[in-house]
VMD Tcl script that draws the C-alpha trace (Angstrom):
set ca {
  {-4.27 13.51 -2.88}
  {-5.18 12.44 0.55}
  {-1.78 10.30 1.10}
  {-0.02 11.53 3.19}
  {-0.43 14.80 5.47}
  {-4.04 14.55 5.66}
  {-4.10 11.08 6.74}
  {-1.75 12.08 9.15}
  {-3.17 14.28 10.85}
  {-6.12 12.60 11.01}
  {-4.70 9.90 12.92}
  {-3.12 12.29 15.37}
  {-6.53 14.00 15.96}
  {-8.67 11.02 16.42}
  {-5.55 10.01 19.05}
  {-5.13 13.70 20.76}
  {-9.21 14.85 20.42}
  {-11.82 13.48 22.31}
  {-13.88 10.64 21.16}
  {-17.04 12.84 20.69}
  {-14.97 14.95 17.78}
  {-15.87 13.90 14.02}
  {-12.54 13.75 12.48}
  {-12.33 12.57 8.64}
  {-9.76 13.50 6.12}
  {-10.49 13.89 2.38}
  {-8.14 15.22 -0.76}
  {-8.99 16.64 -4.01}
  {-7.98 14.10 -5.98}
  {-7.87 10.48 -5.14}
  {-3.79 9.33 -4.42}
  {-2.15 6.23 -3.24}
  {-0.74 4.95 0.10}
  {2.10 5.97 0.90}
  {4.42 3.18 2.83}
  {6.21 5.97 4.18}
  {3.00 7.52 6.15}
  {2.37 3.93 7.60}
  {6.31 3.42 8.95}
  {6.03 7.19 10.46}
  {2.54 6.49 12.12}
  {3.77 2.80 13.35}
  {6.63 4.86 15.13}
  {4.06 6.24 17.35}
  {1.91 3.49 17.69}
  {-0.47 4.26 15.43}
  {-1.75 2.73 11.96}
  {-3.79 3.68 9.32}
  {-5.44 0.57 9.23}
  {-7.54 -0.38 6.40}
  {-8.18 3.14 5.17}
  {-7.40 3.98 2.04}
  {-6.52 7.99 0.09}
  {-10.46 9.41 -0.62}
  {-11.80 12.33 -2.21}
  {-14.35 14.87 -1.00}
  {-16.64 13.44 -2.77}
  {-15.98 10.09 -0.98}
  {-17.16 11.36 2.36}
  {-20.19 10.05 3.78}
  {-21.11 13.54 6.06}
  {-20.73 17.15 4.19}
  {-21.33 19.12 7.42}
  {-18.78 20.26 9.09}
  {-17.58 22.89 11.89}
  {-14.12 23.04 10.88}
  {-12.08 22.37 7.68}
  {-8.25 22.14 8.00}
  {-6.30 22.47 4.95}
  {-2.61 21.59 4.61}
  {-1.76 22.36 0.81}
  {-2.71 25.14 -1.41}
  {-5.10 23.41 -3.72}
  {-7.01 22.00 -0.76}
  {-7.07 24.96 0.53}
  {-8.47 26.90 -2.36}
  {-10.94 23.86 -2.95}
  {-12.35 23.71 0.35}
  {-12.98 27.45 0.01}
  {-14.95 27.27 -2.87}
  {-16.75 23.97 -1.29}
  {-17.96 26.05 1.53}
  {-18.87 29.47 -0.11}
  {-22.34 28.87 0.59}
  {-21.89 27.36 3.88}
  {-21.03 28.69 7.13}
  {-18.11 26.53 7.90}
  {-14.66 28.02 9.53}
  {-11.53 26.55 6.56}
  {-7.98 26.77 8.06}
  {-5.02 26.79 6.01}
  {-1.94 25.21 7.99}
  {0.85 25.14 5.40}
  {2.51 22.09 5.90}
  {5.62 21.13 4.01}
  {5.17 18.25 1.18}
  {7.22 15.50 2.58}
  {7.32 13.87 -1.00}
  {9.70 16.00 -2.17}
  {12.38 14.73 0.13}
  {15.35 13.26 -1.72}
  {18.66 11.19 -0.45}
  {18.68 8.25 1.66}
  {15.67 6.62 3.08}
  {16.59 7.52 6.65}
  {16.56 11.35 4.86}
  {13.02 10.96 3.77}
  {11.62 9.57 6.90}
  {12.98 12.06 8.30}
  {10.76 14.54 6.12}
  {8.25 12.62 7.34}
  {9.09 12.44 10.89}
  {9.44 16.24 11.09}
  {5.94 16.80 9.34}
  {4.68 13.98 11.88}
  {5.60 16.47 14.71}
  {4.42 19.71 13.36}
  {1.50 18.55 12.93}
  {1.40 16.82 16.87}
  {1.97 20.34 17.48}
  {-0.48 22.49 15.68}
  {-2.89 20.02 16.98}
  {-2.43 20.43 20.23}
  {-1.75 24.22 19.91}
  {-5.24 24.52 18.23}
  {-7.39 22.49 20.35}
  {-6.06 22.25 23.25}
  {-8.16 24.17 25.70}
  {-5.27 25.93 28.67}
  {-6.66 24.86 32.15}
  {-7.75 27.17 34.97}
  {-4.14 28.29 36.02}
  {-1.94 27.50 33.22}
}
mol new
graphics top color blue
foreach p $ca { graphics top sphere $p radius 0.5 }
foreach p [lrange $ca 0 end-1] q [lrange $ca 1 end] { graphics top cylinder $p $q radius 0.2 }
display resetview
């Protein structure tokens, strides 16, 4: 629903890719914000802003190199978005941290921990090894 591990992981792209990268995150069904997402991003300095959950549909651009998915049905969507379209679609199965119960230090840590995979499969993906490493 676009609400939480999409917007994300957007933020942490546009933060760990260069400028000159397109990065825009859509779900397949329009969600809301979750207050959550904003107190995990704010932890590392970084805020959603103004943006607001979208859809597909919502996006202004339909070309695309690269579509990441992080949940099943976004995954399977995407798929059948781009069977007539040479675009790459990732899956990276990321844990729902929605379904986090207890206290509320509990759930942020859900949160937290999704956060940091996702820091991490970022910069595993794109992260080009210099001359030496």
């Amino acid at each position: 629903m676009n609400a939480v591990r999409s917007p994300m992981a957007e933020q942490l792209a546009r933060r760990m890719l260069p400028a000159t990268v397109f990065v825009a995150s859509a779900g397949v069904r329009a969600g809301e914000r979750d207050p959550f997402v904003d107190a995990v991003l704010a932890e590392d300095g970084l805020s959603l802003g103004e943006r607001h959950p979208r859809t597909l549909n919502d996006l202004e651009d339909d070309y695309f190199d690269l579509i990441v998915t992080l949940a099943p049905e976004a995954h399977h969507a995407a798929l059948e978005l781009t069977r007539s379209l040479a675009v790459e679609v990732e899956y990276w199965p990321t844990p729902d941290p929605t379904d986090a119960g207890g206290t509320r230090e509990h759930i942020m840590a859900s949160y937290r921990d999704v956060r940091e995979r996702l820091k991490a499969r970022i910069h595993s993906r794109f992260t080009v090894p210099r001359p030496g490493d």
